[in-house]
N, CA, C and O of each residue as an XYZ file, in Angstrom:
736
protein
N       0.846     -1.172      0.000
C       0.000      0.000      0.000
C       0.899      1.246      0.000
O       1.769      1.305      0.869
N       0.781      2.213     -0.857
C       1.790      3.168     -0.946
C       1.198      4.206      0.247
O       0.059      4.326      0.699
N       2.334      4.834      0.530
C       1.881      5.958      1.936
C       2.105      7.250      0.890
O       2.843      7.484     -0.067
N       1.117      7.908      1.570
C       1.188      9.407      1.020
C       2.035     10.442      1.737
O       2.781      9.870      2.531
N       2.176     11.644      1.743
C       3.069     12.819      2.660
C       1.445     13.405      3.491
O       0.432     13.555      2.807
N       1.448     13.537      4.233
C      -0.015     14.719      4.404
C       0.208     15.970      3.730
O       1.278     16.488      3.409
N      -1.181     16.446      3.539
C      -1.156     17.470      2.770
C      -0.581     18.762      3.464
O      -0.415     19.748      2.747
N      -0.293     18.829      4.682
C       0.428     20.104      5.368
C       2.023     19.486      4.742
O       2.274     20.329      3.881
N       2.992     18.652      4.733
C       4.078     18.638      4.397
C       4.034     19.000      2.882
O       5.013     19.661      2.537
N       3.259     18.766      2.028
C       2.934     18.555      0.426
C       3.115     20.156      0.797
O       4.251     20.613      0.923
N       2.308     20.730      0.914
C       1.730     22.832      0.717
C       3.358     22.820      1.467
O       4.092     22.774      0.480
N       3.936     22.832      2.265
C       5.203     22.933      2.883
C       6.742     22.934      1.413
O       7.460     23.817      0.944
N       6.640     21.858      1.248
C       7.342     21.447      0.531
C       7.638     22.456     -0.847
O       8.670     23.030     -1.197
N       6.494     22.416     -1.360
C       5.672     23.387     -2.883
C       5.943     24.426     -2.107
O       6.770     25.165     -2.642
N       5.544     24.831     -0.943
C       5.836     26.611     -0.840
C       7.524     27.014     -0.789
O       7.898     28.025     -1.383
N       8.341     26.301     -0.167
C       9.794     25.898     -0.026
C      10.037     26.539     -1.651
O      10.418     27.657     -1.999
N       9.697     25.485     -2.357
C      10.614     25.335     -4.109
C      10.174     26.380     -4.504
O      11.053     27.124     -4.938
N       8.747     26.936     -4.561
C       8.826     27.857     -5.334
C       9.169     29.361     -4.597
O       8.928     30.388     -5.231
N       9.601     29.412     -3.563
C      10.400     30.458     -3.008
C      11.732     30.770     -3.247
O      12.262     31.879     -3.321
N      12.394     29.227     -3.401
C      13.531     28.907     -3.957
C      13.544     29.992     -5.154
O      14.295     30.964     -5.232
N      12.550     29.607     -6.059
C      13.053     30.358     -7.719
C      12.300     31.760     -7.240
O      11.263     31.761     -7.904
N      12.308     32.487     -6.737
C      11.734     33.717     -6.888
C      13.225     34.700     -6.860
O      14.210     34.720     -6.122
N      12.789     35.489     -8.100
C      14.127     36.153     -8.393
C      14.168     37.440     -7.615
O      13.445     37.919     -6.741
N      15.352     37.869     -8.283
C      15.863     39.651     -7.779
C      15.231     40.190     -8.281
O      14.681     40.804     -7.367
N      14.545     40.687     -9.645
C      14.269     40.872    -10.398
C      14.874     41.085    -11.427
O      14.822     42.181    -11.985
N      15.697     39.887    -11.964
C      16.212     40.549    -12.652
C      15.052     39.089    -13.463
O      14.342     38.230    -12.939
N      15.349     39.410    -14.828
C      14.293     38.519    -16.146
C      14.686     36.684    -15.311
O      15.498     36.426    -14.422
N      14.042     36.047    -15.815
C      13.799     34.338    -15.542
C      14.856     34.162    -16.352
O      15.684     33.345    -15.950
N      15.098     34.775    -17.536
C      16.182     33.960    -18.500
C      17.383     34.914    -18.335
O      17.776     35.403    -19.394
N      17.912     35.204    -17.438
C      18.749     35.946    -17.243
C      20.201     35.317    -17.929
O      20.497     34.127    -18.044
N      21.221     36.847    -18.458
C      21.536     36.118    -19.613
C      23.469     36.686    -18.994
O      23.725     37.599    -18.209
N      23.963     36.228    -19.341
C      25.907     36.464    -19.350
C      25.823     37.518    -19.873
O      26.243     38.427    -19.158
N      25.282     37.959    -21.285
C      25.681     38.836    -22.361
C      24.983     40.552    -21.843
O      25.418     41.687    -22.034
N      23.728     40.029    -21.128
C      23.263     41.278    -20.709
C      23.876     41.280    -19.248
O      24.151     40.295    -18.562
N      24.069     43.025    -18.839
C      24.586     43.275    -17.628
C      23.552     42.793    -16.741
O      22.357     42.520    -16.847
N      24.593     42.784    -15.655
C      23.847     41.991    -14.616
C      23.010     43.350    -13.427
O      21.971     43.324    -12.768
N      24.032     44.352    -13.612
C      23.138     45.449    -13.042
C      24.183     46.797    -13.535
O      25.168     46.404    -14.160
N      24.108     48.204    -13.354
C      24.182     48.987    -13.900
C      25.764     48.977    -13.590
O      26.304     47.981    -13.109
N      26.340     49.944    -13.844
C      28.049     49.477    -13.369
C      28.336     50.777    -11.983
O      29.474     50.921    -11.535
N      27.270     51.537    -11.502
C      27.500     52.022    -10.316
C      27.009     50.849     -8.997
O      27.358     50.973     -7.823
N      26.086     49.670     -9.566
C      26.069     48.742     -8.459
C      26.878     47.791     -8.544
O      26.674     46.873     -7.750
N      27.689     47.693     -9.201
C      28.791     46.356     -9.328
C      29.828     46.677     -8.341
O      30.484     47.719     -8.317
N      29.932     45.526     -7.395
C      31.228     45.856     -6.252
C      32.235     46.457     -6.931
O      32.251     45.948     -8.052
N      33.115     47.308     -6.826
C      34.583     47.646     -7.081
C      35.638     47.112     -6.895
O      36.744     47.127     -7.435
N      35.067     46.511     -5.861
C      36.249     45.295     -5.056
C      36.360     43.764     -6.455
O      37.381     43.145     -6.755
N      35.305     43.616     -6.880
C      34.921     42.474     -7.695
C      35.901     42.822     -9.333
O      36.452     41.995    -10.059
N      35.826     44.256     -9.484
C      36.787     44.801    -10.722
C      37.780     44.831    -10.336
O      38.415     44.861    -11.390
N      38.765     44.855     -9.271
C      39.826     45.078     -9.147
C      40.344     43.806     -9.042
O      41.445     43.621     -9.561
N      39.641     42.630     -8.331
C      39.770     41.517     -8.079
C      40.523     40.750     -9.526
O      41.449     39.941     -9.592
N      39.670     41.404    -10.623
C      39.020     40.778    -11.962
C      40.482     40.806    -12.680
O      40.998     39.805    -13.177
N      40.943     41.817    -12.665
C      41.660     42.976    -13.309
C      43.473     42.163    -12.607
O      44.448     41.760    -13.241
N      43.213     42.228    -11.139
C      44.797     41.459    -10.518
C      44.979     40.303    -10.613
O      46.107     39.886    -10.875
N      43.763     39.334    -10.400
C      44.030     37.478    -10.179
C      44.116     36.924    -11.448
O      45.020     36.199    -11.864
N      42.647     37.487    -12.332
C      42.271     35.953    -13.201
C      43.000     36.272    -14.479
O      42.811     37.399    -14.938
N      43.574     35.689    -14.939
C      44.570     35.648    -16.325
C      43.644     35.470    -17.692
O      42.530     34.956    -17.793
N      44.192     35.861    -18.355
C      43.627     36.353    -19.882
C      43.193     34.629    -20.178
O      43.806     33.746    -19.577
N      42.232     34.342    -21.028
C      42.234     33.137    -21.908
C      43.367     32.217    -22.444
O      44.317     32.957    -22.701
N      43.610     31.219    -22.661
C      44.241     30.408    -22.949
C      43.718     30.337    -24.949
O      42.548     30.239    -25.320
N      44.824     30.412    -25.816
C      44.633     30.042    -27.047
C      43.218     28.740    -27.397
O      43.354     27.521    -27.285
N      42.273     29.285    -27.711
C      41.118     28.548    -28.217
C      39.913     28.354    -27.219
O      38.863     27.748    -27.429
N      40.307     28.994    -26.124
C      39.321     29.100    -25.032
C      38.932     30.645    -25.003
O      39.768     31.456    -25.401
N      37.699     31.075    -24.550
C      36.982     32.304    -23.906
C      36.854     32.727    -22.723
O      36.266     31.910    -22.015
N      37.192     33.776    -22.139
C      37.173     34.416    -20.744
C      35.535     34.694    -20.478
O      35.146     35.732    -21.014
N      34.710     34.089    -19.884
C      33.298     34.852    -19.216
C      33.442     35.132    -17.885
O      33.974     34.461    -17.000
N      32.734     36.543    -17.831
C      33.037     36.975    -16.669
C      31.614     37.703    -16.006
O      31.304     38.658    -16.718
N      30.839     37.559    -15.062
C      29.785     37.585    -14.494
C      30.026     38.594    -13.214
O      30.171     38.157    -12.072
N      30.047     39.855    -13.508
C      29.843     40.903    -11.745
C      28.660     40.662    -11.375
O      27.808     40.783    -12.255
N      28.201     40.253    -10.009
C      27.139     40.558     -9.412
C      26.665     41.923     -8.659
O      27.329     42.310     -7.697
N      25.540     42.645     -9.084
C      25.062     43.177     -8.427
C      25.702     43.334     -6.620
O      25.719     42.271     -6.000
N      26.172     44.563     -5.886
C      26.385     44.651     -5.271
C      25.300     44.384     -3.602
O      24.336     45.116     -3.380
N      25.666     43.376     -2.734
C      25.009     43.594     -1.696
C      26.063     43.182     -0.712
O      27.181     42.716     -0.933
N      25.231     43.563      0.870
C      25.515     43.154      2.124
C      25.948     41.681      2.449
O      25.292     40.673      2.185
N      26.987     41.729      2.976
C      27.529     40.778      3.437
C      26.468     39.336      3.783
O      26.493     38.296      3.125
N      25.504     39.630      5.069
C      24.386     38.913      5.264
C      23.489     38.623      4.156
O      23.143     37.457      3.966
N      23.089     39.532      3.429
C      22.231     39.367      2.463
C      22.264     38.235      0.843
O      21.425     37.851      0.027
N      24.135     38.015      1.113
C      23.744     37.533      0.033
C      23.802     35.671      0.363
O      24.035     34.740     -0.407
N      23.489     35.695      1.800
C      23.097     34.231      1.679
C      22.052     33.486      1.531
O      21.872     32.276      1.666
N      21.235     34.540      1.171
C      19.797     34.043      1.048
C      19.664     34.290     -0.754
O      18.555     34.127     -1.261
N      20.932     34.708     -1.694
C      21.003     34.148     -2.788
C      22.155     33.132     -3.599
O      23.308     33.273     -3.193
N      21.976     32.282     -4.532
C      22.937     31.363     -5.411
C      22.989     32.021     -6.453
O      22.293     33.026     -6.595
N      23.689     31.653     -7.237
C      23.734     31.545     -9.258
C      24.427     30.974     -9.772
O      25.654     30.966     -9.680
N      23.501     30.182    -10.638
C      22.918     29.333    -11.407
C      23.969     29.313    -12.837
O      23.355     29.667    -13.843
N      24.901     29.089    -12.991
C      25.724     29.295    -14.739
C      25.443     28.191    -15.138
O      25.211     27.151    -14.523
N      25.467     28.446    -16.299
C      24.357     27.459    -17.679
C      25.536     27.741    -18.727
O      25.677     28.884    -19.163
N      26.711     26.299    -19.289
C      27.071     26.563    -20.537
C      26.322     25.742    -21.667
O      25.758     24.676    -21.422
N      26.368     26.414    -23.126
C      25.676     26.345    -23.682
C      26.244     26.865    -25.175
O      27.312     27.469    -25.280
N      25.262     26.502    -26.460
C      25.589     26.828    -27.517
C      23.766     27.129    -27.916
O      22.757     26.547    -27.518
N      23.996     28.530    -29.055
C      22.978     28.961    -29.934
C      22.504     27.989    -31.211
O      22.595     28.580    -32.286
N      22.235     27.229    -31.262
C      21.916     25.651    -32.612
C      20.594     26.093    -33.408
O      20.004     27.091    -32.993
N      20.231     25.599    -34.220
C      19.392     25.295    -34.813
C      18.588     24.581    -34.605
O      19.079     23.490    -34.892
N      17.316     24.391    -34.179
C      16.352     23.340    -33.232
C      15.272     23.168    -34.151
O      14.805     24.021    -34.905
N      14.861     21.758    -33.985
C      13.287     21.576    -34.688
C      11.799     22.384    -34.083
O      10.665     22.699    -34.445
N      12.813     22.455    -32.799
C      11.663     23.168    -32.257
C      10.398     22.314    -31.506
O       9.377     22.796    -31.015
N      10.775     20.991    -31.577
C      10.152     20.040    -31.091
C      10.535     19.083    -30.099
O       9.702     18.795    -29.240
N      11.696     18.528    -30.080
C      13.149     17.498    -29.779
C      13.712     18.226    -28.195
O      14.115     19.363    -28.442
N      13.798     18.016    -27.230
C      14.913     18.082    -26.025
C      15.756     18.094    -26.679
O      15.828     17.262    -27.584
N      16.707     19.013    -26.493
C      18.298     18.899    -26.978
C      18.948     19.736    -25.848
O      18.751     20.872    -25.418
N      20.009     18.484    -25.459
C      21.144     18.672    -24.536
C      22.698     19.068    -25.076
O      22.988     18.862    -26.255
N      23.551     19.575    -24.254
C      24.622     19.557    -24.872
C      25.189     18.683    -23.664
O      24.793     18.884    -22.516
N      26.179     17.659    -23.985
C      27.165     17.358    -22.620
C      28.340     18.513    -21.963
O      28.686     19.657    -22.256
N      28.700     17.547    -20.960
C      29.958     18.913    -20.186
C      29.958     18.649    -19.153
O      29.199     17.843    -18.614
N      30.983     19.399    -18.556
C      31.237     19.316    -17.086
C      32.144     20.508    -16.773
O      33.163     20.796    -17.401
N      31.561     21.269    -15.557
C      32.022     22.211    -15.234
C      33.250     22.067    -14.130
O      32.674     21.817    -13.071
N      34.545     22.105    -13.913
C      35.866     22.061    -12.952
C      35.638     23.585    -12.180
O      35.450     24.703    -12.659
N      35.738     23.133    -10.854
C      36.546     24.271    -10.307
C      38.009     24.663     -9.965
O      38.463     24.062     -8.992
N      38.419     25.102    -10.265
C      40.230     25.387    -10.150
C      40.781     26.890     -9.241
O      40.011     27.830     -9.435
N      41.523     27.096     -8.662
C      41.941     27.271     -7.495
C      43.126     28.268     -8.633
O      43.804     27.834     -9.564
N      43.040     29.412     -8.211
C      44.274     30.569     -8.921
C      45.542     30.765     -7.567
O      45.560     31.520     -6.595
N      46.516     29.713     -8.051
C      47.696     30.024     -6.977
C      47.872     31.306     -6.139
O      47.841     32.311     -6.848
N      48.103     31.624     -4.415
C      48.706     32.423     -3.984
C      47.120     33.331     -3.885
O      47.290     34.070     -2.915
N      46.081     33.522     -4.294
C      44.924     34.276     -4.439
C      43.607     33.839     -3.550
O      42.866     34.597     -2.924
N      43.517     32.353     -3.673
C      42.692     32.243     -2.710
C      41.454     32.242     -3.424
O      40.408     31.918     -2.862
N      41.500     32.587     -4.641
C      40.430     33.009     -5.328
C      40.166     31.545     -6.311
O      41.073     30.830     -6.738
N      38.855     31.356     -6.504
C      38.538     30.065     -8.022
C      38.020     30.405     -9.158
O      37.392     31.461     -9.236
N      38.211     29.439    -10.440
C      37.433     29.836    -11.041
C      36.998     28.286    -11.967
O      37.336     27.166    -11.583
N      36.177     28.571    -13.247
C      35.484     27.370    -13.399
C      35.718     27.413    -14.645
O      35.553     28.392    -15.373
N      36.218     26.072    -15.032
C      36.408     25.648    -16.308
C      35.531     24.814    -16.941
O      35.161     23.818    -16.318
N      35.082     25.022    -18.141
C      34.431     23.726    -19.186
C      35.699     22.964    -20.059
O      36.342     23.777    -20.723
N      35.937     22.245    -20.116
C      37.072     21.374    -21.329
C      36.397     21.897    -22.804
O      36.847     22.717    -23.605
N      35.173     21.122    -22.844
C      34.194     20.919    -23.675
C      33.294     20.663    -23.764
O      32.818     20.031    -22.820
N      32.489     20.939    -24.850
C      30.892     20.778    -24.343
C      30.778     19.795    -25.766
O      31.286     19.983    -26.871
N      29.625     18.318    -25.120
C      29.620     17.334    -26.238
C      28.419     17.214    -26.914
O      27.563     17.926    -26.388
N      28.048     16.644    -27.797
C      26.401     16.686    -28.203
C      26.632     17.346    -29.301
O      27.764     17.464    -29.770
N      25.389     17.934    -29.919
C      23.884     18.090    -28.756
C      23.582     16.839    -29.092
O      23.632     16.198    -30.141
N      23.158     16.546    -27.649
C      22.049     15.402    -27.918
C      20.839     15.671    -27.934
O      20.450     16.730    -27.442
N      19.847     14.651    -28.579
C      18.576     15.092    -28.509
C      17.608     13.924    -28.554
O      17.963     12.862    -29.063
N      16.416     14.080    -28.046
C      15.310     13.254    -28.479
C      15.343     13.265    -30.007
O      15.758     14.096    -30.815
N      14.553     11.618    -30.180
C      14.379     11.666    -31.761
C      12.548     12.006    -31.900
O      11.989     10.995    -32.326
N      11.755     12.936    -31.691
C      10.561     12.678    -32.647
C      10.741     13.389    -33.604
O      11.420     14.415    -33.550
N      10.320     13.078    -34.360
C       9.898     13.443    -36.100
C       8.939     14.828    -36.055
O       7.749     14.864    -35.741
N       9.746     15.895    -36.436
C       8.928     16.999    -36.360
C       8.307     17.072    -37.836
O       8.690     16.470    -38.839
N       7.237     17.977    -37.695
C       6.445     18.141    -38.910
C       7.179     18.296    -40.651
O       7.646     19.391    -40.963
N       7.200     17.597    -41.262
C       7.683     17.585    -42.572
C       7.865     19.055    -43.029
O       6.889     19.804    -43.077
N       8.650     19.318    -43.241
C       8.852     21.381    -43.694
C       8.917     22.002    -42.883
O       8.953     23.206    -43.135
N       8.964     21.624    -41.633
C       8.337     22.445    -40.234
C       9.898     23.622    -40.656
O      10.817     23.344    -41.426
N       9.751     24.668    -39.993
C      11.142     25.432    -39.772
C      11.969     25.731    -38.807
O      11.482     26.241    -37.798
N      13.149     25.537    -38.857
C      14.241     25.292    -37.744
C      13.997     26.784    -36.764
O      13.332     27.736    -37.172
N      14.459     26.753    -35.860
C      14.651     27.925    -35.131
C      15.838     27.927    -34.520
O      16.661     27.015    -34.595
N      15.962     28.985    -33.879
C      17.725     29.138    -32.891
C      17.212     29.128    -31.903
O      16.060     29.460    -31.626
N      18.358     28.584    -30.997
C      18.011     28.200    -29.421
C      18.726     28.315    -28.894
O      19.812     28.260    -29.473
N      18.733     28.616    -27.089
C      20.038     28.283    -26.815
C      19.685     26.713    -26.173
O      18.679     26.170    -25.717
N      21.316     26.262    -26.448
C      20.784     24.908    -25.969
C      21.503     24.790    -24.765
O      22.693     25.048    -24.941
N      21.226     24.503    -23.641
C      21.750     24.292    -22.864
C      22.707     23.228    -22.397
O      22.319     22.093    -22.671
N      24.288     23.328    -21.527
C      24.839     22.096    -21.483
C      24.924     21.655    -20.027
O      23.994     21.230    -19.341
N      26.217     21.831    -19.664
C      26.447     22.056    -17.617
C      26.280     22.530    -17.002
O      26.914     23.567    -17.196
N      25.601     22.616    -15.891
C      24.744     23.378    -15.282
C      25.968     23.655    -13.943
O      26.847     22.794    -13.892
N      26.038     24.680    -12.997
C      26.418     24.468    -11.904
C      25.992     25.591    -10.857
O      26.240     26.730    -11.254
N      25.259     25.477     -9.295
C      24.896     26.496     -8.748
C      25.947     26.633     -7.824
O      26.629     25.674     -7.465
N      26.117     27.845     -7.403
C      27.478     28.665     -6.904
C      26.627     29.696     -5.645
O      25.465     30.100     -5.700
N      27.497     29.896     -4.714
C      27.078     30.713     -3.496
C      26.983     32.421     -4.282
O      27.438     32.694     -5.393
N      26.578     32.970     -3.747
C      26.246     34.866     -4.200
C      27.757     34.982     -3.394
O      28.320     34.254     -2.576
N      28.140     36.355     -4.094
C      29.986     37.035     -3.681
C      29.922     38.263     -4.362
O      30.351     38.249     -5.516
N      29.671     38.873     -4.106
C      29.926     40.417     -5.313
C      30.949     40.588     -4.992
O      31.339     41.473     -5.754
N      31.946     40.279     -4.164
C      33.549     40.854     -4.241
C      33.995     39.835     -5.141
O      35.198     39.651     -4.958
N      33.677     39.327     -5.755
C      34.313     38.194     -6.494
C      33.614     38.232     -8.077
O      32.417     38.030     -8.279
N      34.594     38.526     -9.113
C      33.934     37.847    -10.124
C      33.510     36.444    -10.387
O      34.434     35.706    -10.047
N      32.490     35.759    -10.854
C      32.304     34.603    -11.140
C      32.977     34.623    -12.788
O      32.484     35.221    -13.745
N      34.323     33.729    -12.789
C      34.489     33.826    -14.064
C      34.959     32.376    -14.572
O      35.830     31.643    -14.104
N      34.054     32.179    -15.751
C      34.459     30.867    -16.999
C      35.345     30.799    -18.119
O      35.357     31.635    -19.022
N      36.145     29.718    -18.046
C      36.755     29.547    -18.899
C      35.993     28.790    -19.855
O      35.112     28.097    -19.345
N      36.098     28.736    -21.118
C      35.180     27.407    -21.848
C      35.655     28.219    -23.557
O      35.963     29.344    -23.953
N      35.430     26.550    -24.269
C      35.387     26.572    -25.403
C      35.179     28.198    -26.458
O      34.172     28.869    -26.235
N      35.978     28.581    -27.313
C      35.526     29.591    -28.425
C      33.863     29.154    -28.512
O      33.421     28.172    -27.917
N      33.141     29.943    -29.246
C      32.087     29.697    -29.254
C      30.932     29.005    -28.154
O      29.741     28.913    -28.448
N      31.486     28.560    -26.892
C      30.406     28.289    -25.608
C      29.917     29.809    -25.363
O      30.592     30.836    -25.441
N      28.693     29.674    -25.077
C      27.999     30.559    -24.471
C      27.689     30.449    -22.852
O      26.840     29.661    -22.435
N      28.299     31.137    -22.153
C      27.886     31.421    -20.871
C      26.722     31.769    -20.336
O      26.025     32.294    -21.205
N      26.293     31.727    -19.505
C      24.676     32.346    -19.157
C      24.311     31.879    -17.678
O      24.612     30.824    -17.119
N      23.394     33.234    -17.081
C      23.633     32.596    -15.550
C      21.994     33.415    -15.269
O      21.336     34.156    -16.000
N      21.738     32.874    -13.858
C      20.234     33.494    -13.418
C      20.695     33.249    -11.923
O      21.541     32.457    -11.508
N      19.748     34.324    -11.094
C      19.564     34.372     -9.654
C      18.824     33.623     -8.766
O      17.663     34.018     -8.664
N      19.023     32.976     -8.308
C      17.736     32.311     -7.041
C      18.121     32.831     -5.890
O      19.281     33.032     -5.529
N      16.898     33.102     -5.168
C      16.917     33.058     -3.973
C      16.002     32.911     -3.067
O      14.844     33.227     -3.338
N      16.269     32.507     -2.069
C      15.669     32.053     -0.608
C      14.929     33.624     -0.500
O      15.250     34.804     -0.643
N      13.671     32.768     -0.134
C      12.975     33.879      0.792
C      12.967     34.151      1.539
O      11.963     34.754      1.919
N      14.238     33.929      2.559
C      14.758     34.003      3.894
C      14.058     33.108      4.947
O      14.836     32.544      5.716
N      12.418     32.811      5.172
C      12.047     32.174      6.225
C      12.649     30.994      6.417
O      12.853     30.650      5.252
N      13.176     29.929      7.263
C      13.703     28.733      7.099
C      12.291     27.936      7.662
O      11.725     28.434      8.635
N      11.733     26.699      7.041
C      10.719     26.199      8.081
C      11.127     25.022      9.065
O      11.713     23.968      8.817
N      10.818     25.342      9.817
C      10.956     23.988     10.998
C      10.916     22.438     10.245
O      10.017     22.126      9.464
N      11.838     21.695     10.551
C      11.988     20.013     10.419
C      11.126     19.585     11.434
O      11.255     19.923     12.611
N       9.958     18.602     10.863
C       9.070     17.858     11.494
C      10.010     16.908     12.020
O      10.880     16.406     11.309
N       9.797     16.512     13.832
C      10.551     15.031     14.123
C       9.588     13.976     13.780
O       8.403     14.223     13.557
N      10.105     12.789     13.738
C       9.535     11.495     14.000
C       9.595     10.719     14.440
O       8.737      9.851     14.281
């Protein structure tokens, strides 16, 4: 006989996740390419950081580099972000399509500071259905490795990855209440 959750843990649970995704405001598809906030709220500490530690690209790789919006020390533990690498493809417009990958974190000697590498991104893979005969392709981004990261505005979040990977990142955050753990 399968057991159910009661419906107070169920409404518990659902109110949790979707507090989880409630943004800063910044858009749902929040993007690498667009600023992340104006450049009088970007830490200073995070440009200078940018500018002394992290080293130029490596021949055939791309530098992405992500300032966060400036906040309070406390404040930013009640947010993550979310980096998404990825490529712009051609899609049926019908099909899941993945890219493979894996995101490294690596450690910049003497700094104290990290940053995150892709090797490569593999694929795309995709579902096979059969889209409509003539149907027309569209552009997408397709998404590959996903990885969520603590909030730091003194810190750039910065990627290394493939020529042509597309970077891309979004905000979550906690709605601060924590709820009580039921015992049993």
């Amino acid at each position: 006989m399968p057991r159910f959750a009661p419906a107070s843990i169920v409404c518990r649970r659902a109110y949790l996740i979707l507090s989880m995704v409630i943004l800063t405001g910044a858009p749902l598809h929040g993007r690498a390419d667009e600023p992340a906030a104006d450049a009088a709220a970007v830490d200073p500490e995070a440009v200078k950081n940018l500018e002394a530690a992290y080293p130029a690209a490596a021949a055939g790789k791309t530098r992405h580099v992500i300032l966060l919006p400036h906040k309070e020390r406390g404040d930013e533990d009640d947010f993550k972000v979310e980096i998404v690498a990825g490529r712009t493809i051609d899609t049926d417009g019908v099909n899941q399509v993945r890219c493979g990958g894996e995101f490294r974190e690596k450690n910049i000697a003497g700094w104290g500071f990290s940053y995150f590498e892709v090797d490569a991104l593999g694929g795309p893979l995709s579902t096979r259905i059969a889209p409509t005969p003539g149907a027309p392709t569209e552009k997408r981004f397709v998404p590959g490795p996903r990885m969520l990261v603590g909030y730091n505005s003194r810190l750039p979040l910065v990627v290394y990855a493939p020529a042509g990977t597309e970077v891309r990142f979004r905000l979550w955050r906690a709605d601060g209440a924590l709820a009580p753990a039921e015992t049993r």
